[in-house]
N, C-alpha and C positions, 0 to 999 in steps of 0.2 A: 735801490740799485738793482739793473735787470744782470739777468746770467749773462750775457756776453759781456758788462760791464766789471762784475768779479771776474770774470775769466781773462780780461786784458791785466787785471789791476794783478792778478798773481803771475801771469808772465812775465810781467815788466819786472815782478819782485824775484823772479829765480832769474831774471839777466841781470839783475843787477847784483845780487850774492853771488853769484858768478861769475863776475866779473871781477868783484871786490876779494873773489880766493885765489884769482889770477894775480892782480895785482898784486898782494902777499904774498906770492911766489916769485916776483920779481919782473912779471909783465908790468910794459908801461899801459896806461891806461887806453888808450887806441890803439894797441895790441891785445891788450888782454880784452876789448870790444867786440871785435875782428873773431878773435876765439872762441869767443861764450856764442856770438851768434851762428857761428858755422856747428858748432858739437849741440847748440837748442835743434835747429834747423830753421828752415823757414816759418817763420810767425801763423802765417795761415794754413800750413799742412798741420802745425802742431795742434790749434784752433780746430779743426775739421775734426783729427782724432781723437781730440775732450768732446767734441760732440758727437763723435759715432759712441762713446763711451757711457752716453748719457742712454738710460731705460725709457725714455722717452723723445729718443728721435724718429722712432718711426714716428709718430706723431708730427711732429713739427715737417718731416720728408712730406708729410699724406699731406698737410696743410697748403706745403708750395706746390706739390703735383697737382693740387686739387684747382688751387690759385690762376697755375699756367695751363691746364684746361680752360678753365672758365675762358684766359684771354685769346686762346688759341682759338676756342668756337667762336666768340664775341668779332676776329679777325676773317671767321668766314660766315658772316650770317647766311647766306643763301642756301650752303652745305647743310648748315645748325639748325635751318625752317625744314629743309628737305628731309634731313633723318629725323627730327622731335616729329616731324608729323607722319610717317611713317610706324614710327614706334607707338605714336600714343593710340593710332588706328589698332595694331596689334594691341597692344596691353588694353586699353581701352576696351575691345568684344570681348578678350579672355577675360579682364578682371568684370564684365557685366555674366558674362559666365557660369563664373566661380561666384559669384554674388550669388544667383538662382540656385547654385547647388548647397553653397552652405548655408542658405534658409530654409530650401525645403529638405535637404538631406543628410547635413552634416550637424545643426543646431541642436543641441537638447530641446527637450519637450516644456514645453512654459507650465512645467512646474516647481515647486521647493524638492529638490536633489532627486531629481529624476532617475537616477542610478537605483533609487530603492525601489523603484516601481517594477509592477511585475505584470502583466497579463496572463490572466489563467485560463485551459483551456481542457475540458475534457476528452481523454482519448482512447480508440477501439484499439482493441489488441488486431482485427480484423479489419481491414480497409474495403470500403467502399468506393463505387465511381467517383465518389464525392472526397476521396480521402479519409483520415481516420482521424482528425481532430475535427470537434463539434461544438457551439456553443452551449452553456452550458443548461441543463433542465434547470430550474426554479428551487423545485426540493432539493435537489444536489446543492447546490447555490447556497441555502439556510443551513445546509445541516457542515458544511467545511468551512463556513461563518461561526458558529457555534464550536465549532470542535478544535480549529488552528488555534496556535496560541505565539505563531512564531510570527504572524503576518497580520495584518487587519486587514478588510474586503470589501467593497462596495461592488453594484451592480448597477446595470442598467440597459436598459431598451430602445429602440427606435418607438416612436409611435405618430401621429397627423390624425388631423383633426379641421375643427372650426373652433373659433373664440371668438367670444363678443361680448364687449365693455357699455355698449351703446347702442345696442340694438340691429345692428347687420356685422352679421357674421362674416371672418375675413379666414384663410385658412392660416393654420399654423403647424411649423415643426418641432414636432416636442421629444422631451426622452422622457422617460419614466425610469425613475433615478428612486436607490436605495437611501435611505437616511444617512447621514456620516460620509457622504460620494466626497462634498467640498471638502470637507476636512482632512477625509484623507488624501485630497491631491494637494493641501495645503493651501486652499486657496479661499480667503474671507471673502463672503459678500461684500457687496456697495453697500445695501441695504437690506436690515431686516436679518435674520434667522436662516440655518438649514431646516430640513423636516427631522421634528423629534421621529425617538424608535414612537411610539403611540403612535403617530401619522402615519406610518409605513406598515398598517398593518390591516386587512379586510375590518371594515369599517371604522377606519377613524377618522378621523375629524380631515374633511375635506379642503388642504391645502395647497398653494402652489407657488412657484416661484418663475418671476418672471426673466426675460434675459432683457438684456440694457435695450436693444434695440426695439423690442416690444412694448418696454415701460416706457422710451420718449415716442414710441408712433401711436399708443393709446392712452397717455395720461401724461405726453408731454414732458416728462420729467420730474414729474408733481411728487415730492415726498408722501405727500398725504397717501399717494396709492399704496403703501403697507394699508393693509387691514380692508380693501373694498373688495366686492366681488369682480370675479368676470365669471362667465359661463362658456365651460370648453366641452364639447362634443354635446349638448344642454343639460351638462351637470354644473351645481353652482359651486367654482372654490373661494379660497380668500385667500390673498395675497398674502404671503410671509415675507417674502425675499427677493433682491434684487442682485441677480448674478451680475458682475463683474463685467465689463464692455471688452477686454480681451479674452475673457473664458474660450474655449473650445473642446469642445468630445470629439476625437477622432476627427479633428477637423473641421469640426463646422460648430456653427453657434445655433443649436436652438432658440426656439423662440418662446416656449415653456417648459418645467419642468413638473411631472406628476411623481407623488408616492408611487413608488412599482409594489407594494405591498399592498394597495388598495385595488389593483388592478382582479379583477372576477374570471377571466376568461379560464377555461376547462385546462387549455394547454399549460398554463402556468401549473399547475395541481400534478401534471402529469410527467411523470420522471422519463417516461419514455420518448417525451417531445423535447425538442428545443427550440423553443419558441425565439430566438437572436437574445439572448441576455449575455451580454459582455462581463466581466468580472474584473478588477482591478485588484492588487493587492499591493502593500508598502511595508517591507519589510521592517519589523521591530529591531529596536538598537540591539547591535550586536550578533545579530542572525545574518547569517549568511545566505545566499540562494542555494546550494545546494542541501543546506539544513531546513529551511522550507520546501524544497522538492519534497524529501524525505516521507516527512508530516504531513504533506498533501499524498503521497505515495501510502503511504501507510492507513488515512482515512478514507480510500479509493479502495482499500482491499476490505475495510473493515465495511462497508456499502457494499458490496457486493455481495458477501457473506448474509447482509442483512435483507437486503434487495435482491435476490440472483435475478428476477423475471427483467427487468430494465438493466442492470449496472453490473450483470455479470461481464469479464474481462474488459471492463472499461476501470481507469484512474483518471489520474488531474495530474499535468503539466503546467509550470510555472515556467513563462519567456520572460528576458527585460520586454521593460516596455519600448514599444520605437513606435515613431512617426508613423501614420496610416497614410501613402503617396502612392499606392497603387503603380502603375508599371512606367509611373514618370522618369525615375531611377537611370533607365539603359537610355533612356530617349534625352535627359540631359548630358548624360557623361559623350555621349555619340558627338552632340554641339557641341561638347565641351573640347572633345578632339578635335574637332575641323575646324575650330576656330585656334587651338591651338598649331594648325598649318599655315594659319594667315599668319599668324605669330613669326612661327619660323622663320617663313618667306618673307617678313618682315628685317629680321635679323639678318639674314643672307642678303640683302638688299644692300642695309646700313655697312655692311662687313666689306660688303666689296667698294662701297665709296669708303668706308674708313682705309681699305687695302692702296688703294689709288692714291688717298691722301699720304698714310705711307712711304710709298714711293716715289712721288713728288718731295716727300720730306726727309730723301735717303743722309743726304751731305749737312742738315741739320743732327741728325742720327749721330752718321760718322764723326760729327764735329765730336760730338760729346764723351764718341768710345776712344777718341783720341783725346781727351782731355782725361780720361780717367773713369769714366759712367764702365759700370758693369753691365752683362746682359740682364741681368737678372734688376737693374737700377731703369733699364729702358722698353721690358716688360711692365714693370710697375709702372712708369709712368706713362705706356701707353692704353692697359687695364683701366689706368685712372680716368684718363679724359673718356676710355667706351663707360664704366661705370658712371661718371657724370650725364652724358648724354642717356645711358639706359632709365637713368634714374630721374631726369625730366621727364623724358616721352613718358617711363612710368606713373610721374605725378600728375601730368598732361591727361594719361591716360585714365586716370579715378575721375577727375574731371570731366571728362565723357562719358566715362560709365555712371557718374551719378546723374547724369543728364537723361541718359539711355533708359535709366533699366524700368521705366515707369514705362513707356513707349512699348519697350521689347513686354512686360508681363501684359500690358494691353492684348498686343499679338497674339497672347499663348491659345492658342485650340482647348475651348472650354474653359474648365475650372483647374488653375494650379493649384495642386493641394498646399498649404499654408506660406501662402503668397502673401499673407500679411505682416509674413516674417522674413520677409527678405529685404535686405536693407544693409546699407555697406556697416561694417563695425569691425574691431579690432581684427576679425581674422583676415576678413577680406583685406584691408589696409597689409599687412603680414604677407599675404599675399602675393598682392602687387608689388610692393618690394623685393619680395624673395623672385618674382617673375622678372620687375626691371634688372635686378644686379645678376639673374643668369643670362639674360638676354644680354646682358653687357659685356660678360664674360665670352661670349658665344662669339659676338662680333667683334669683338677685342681681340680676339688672340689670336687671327691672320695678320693684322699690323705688327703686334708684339713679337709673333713670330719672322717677320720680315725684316725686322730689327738688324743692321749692319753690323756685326761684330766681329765678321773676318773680311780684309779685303778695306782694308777699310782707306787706305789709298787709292784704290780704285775708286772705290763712291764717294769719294771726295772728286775727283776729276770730274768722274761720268756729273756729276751734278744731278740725278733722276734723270736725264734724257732718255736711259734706254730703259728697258726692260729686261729682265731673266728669264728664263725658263719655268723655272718656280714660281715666278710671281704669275707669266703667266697659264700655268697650270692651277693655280689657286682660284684666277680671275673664272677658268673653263668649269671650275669644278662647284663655285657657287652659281654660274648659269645654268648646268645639270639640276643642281640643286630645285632653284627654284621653278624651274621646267618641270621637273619630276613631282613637285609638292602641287603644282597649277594643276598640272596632269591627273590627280586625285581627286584634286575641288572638282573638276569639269565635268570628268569621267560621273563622281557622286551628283553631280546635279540634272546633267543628261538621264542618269536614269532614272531619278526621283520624276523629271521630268516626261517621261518617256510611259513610267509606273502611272503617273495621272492622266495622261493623253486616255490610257488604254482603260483605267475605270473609271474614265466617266464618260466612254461610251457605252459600259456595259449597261442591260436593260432590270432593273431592281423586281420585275417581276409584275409592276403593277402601276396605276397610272398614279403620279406622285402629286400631280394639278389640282391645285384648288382642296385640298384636304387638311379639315383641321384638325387637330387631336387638343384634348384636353383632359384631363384628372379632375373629376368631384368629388368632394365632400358631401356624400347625402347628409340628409337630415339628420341624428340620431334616433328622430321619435320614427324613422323609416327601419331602422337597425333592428327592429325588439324581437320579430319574430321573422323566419323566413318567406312567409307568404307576404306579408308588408313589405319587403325590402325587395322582392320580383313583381310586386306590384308599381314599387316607385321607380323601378327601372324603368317599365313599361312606361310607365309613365312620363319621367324624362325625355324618353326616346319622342314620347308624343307632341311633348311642347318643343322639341329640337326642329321636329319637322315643320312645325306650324310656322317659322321664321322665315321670311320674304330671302329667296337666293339660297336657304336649301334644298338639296335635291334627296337626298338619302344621308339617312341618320342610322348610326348603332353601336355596342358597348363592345368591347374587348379588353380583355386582363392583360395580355402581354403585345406593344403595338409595335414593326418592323424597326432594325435599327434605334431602338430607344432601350438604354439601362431595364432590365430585367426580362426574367424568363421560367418556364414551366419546359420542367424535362418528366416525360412519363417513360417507363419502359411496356415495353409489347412483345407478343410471340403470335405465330400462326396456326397454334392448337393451345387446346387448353390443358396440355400437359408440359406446364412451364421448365426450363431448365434454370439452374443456378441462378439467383442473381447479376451475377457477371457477367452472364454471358449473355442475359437479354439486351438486344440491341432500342435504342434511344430514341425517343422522337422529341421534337419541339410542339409544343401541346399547348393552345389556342381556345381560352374559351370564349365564343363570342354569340352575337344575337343574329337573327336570318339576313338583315342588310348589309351583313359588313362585308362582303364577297361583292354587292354592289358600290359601296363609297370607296373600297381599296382597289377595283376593276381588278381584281384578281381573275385570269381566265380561269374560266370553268372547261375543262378539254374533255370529261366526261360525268354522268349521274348529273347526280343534284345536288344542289347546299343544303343544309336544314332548312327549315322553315318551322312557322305555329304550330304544325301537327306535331313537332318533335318535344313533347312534352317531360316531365317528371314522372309520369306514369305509361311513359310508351319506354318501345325498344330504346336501346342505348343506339346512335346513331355518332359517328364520325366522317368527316372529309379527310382523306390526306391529299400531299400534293403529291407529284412524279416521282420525286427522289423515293419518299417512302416506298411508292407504289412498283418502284421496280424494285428496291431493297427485299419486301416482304414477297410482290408475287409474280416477280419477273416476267417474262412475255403476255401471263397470264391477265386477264379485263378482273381488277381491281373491285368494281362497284361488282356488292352484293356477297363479294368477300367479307369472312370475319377475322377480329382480331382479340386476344387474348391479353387483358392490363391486368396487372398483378393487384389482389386488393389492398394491398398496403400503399399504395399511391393512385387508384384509382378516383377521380372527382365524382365518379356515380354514387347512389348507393348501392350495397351490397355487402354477401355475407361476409364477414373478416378472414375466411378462412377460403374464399373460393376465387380463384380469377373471372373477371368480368368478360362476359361478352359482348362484343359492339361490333356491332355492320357498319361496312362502308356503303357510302351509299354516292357519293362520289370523289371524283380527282379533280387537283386543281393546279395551275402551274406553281412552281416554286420560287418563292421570296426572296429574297437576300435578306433575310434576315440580322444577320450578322454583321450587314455594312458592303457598302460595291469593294471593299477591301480586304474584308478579312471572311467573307464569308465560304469563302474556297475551302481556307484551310480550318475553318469551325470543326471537330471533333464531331457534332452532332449539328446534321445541314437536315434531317428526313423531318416530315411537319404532318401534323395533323390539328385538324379545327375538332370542337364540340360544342353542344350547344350550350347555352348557360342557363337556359331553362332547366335544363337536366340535371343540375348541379346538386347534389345532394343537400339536404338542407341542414346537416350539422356546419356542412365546406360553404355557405351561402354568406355569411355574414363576413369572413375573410375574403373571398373571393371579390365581393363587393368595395373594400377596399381598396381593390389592386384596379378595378375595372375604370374604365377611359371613354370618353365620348369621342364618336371618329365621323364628323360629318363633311359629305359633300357638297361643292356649294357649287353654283355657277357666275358667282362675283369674286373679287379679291377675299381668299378667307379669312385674312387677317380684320378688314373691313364688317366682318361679324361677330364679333367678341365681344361687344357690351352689348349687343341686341339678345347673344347667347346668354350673357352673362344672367341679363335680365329679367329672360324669360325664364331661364333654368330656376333662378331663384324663387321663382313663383311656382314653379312645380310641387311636386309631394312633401311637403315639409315646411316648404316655404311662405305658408303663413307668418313663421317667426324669422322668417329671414336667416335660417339656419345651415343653409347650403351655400357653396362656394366653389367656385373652377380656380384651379390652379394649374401652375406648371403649360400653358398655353402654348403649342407650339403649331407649324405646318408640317407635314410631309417633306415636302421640298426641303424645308430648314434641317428637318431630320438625316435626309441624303445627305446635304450639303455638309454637315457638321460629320459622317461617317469618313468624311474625306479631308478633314478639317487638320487630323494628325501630317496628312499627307502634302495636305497643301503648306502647312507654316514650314515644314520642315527644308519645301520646295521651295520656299521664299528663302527660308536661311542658308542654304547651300546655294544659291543662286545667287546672294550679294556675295557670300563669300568667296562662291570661283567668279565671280566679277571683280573682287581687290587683287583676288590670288592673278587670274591674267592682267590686272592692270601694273602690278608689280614687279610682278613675272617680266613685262614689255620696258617699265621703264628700266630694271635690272641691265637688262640685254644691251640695251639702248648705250645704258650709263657703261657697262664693259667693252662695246663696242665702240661706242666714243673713246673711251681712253688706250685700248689699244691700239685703233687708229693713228691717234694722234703720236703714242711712241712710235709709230712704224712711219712717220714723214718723209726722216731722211729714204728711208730705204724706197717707198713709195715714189721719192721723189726720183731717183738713181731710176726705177725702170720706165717711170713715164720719160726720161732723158733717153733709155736707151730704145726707145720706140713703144713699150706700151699704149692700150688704146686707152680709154676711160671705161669702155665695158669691161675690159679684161683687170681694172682693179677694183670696178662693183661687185666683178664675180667673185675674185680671191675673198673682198671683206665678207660679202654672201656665204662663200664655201668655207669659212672658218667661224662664221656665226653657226650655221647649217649645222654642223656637226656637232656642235654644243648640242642643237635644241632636239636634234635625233638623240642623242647620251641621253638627255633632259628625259625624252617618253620614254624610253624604252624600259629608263629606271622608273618613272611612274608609272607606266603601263603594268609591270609587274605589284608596284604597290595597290593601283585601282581595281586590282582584282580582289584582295586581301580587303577591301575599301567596301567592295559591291557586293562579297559574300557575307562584310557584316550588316551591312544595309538588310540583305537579305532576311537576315537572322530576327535584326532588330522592328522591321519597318512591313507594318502587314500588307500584301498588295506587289510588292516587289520579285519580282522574276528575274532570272540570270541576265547578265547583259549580255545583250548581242552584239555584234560587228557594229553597225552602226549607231550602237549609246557609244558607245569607244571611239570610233572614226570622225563621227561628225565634230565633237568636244575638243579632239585632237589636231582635227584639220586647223579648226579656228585658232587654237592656239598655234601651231605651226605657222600660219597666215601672219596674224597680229604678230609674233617675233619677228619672223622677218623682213616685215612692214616696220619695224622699231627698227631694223639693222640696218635699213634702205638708207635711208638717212646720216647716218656716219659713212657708209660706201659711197653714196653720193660727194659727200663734202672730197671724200679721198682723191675722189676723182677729178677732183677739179684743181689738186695740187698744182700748184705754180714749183715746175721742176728747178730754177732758179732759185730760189725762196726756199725751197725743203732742201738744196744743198748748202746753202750758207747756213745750216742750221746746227750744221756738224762742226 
């Protein structure tokens, strides 16, 4: 039996006991009928109040409000396409969005309880240009490995190379990883072992471990590869282990992994260097971070004491660990904004055809406040139908974004940092929900508010024919609205727009045509001593040039516009001041051609050349910047400069500043990118040779060095002819060299602009929905104000109006919305342009004409939306609009 079934069956039973005490009293029974039912009351007010009575009629209320939405939209489908596709466009970019943000920025780290993880860092009591935390030295590393008791620690390095399973060498990126690394991120191999402590130690047993994507492109996926050789830099290991196909370090997935305890180099030995060794630590149960600060605090002072020469006022800082995303951070929260204006503007949209509907619906309203509905009863059930519809567009809206966000991270400028974690899941879903039912709320509670509760004979008569004052002051104040929010998108993509026009015509300094760049991997057997290793240089260089369509060949360590750099400090006597106060150069070491393949003008002296040996004077080029920086009015070439020798690339005595002639100037780079190189910190440059390179600094240096040839064909068009012959160069007997990293010039400009340009695309479609919005907004307010104004319309075309004189009233009453509309976004797109500013390298104050021209069109296109409804006005049949009253 259901509950309204009890509930008759015990009414019926208290009129009839009440009846039956009537009749005992001496009523006849169709008297005493008569009585019981008039002192019960009516059957269904009594019914109504056992069910307001019930703890669960909200419930069953949400059921039928939910019920008579659904039929309510189902009775306007063309309304119900117009606002779902609206909304799901907004919720849709916001929740692809909020998708990129919380994989690369809000996700924990993919490992076992990432909260224990800690990044360690050593730091100076004394700061440097460089700041005062540094990675950490090698022996520091062993000796707070040993001594902690509250954390366990692993290390590890960057390192690149070659490897080869089969006889040509391919290059690869490796880290050089302490014993115990996987374990303590908590993470098993696929296959095979970590490195025992024995393997991680100068000379033992030469192991390695591969990563997934190395083990299926060199052994296919073969189980058997535990246990074979490969040969990495031409030392032979054997396979232990097979990292995991999701693994990542900071981001990226190597593609080997060496003992860092087997590693020989000097700097490792050396407490005073730090050679990049990263440090991890994972807090033991029960320890808290600030009890591990402590104990790292504590074996920092007791090093120091031990050490004073290296480790005096230096300790160890323990951070959580977080995500390594580099400066992606401000640049998605930014999208994350201005898609949240489409949103808006989306809302304001839907609110004001919800408003209209409303109004149209006043005398269905009134029916209701005159049958007994409270306000607070036709609030909720107009919340309900905006929360139904926010919450399709919203489900509409995941829909697209799961469509989208594969497309949008194609798009992204370079490499997303951990883009392979973005992917819709429980929060995102969360999300978009909590996005659709504010959105719902937003645009719901101008009808709800509309709501007839006084007056309510009056809206019963009027039937929505007319209009209020209020309704329409609400109508003016969401065409402000979205005028004001358009106004913002325009204003932000005009000068995005504006910021690109202007750097890419600026000139990068040097002729960018036809220039290849490339990264080698010498030989190793090239490595062993430094006259081999500027011998195989030479020699590369030789076999570069012998290739049909090049014109000039040469090496350089740091090349314009590409990830990394060499900062030396200089003075103009050899009686140096403080560190701090020596002013910065950007410091080039390269061979005598490279001043020909990059057409760097030479404006005075001369570049280096062969004469500029290891055993001749120290010779340098700067460019202008420098050359007015250090000698102002004065002619540069045959000036000398003073480099400190603690970061001098010459040799010299440890205790004396170096001397170096200049011997010419050259024009200035943009180093930095046609964008950001304005506001570089350090823009003054100077070349040296790499001849001259001291021969302790030759073997690192060599590393870092690039092939940079000129061609007179397509350069991309020489790559395996390069590839081919480089191979065959010094070393290449065993097929032990390899170019990687292959890029042009050209590509290198283009990709400096590459932040600039996606960003310029994404504000661009966006103030393309926001004006497309914006217009049908206006459109759809101005249609339905019109229409209430017939009768009135009709009365002055009777009393003589012309047809222009009521396109211009509907004009001059659109008009002053869309002036309200900028003038409030004109003050937001300033507040807009200065974060631009802030965020977006390249960007300059907006001028009159980033504002004017953004605003015209949008001014234009409204109006041009409001033509249209003034038009039809005008063509009122005045007969026709008075029968209407």
């Amino acid at each position: 039996m259901s509950w309204e079934d009890r509930l008759d069956k015990e009414l019926r039973f208290h009129l009839e006991q009440h009846v039956a005490d009537l009749i005992a009293e001496g009523h006849t029974p169709r008297e005493a009928r008569r009585i019981a039912r008039i002192e019960l009351g009516g059957a269904e007010q009594v019914k109504e109040g056992c069910r307001d009575a019930r703890p669960t009629r909200w419930l069953h209320d949400l059921r039928q409000d939910f019920q008579y939405a659904l039929r309510t939209l189902a009775r306007k489908p063309g309304f119900a396409a117009v606002a779902l596709l609206t909304l799901a466009l907004g919720c849709g970019a916001t929740t692809v969005m909020f998708t990129v943000i919380n994989g690369v920025l809000l996700r924990p780290l993919a490992y076992a309880h990432p909260e224990r993880l800690l990044r360690l860092q050593e730091k100076t009591v004394q700061a440097t240009r460089f700041g005062n935390l540094w990675a950490f030295a090698y022996p520091n590393y062993l000796d707070c490995q040993r001594e902690a008791h509250s954390v366990s620690m692993a290390a590890f390095r960057f390192s690149v190379g070659t490897a080869s399973a089969h006889g040509e060498a391919q290059y690869v990126s490796g880290r050089e990883i302490s014993a115990g690394l996987f374990s303590l991120l908590a993470t098993p191999l696929e296959r095979g072992r970590e490195f025992r402590p024995d393997e991680d130690q100068p000379g033992g047993p030469p192991a390695l471990i591969l990563s997934h994507h190395l083990w299926q492109s060199l052994f296919a996926g073969d189980p058997a590869a535990l246990g074979k050789p490969l040969t990495v830099d031409g030392k032979p290991y054997t396979v232990v282990g097979i990292a995991p196909a999701s693994f990542r370090l900071e981001g990226e997935e190597p593609d080997v992994y060496l003992p860092l305890g087997q590693d020989s180099s000097p700097n490792l030995k050396n407490r005073n260097r730090h050679p990049g060794i990263t440090v991890y630590a994972r807090l033991h149960d029960g320890v808290s971070p600030a009890a591990a600060q402590a104990e790292l605090s504590l074996i920092g002072r007791q090093l120091a004491v031990q050490y004073p020469d290296s480790n005096k006022d230096r300790s160890f800082v323990a951070d959580p660990l977080r995500p390594e995303v580099g400066d992606v951070g401000s640049m998605l929260w930014l999208l994350l904004g201005a898609v949240s204006l489409v949103l808006l503007i989306a809302c304001v949209n839907v609110a004001s055809l919800l408003l209209a509907r409303a109004v149209s619906r006043e005398r269905e309203l009134a029916m209701r406040v005159a049958l007994g509905a409270s306000r607070g009863r036709l609030v909720r059930q107009c919340l309900t139908e905006s929360a139904v519809l926010g919450l399709s567009g919203g489900l509409l809206g995941v829909v697209l974004a799961a469509v989208g966000i594969r497309p949008f991270l194609a798009l992204w400028p370079g490499t997303l940092p951990r883009a392979e974690e973005v992917h819709i899941d429980w929060r995102v879903l969360l999300f978009a929900v909590a996005a659709s039912l504010v959105s719902g709320l937003l645009f719901g509670l101008a009808p709800a508010w509309r709501a007839p509760v006084r007056n309510v004979e009056q809206a019963l008569r009027a039937g929505g024919r007319t209009i209020t004052g209020g309704a329409r002051r609400l109508h003016a104040a969401f065409v402000v609205s979205e005028i004001g929010l358009a106004v913002v998108l325009l204003v932000a993509a005009g000068t995005l727009g504006r910021t690109m026009l202007r750097l890419s015509a600026l000139n990068p300094g040097m002729d960018c045509h036809n220039v290849l760049i490339s990264r080698i991997a010498l030989s190793p057997a090239a490595l062993t001593k430094p006259a081999q290793t500027r011998a195989a240089w030479d020699d590369v260089l030789e076999h570069a040039r012998r290739i049909p369509g090049v014109q000039f060949a040469a090496a350089v360590d740091t090349v314009p516009m590409r990830e990394g750099y060499n900062e030396l400090s200089y003075w103009t006597s050899a009686a140096l001041p403080p560190a701090k106060e020596q002013p910065s150069a950007l410091a080039t070491s390269a061979t005598p051609d490279y001043l020909n393949v990059m057409a760097i003008p030479l404006l005075h002296g001369r570049f280096f050349n062969d004469h500029d040996r290891l055993a001749s004077q120290p010779v340098v080029v700067i460019d202008d910047v420098l050359a007015q920086q250090a000698f102002g009015a004065q002619n540069a070439v045959g000036q000398r400069l003073w480099l400190p020798p603690e970061s001098s690339p010459f040799a010299s005595d440890p205790n004396t500043a170096v001397p170096v002639q200049v011997v010419g100037v050259v024009g200035h780079v943009r180093h930095w990118g046609l964008a950001g190189d304005d506001q570089a910190a350090v823009r003054a440059q100077l070349y040296y040779p790499f001849a001259q390179v001291a021969d302790p600094l030759v073997h690192r240096w060599s590393d870092l060095m690039s092939v940079v040839v000129r061609t007179n064909a397509a350069p991309l068009s020489l790559v395996d002819p390069l590839r081919k012959e480089l191979r065959s160069a010094t070393g290449g007997a065993s097929g032990d060299q390899a170019l990687y990293e292959v890029r042009t010039m050209e590509q290198l400009v283009s990709d400096s602009l590459a932040r600039q340009r996606f960003l310029l695309l994404l504000f661009g479609i966006f103030a393309g929905l926001a004006l497309t919005l914006a217009c049908i907004g206006i459109y759809g307010v101005m249609a339905y104000l019109t229409s209430r104004r017939v009768p009135e319309i009709g009365v002055r075309l009777a009393l003589g109006a012309t047809a222009g004189e009521v396109v211009w009233m509907v004009l001059r009453q659109s008009l002053w919305m869309i002036l309200g509309g900028v003038a409030v976004g004109t003050l937001a797109a300033l507040a807009a342009a200065r974060t631009l500013e802030r965020l977006v390298e390249g960007v300059r104050p907006t001028d009159l004409s980033t504002w004017a021209i953004p605003t015209l069109v949008l001014v234009a296109a409204a109006l041009l939306a409001s033509l249209l409804p003034a038009r039809r006005a005008s063509r009122i049949d005045p007969l026709t609009a008075l029968r209407q009253e």
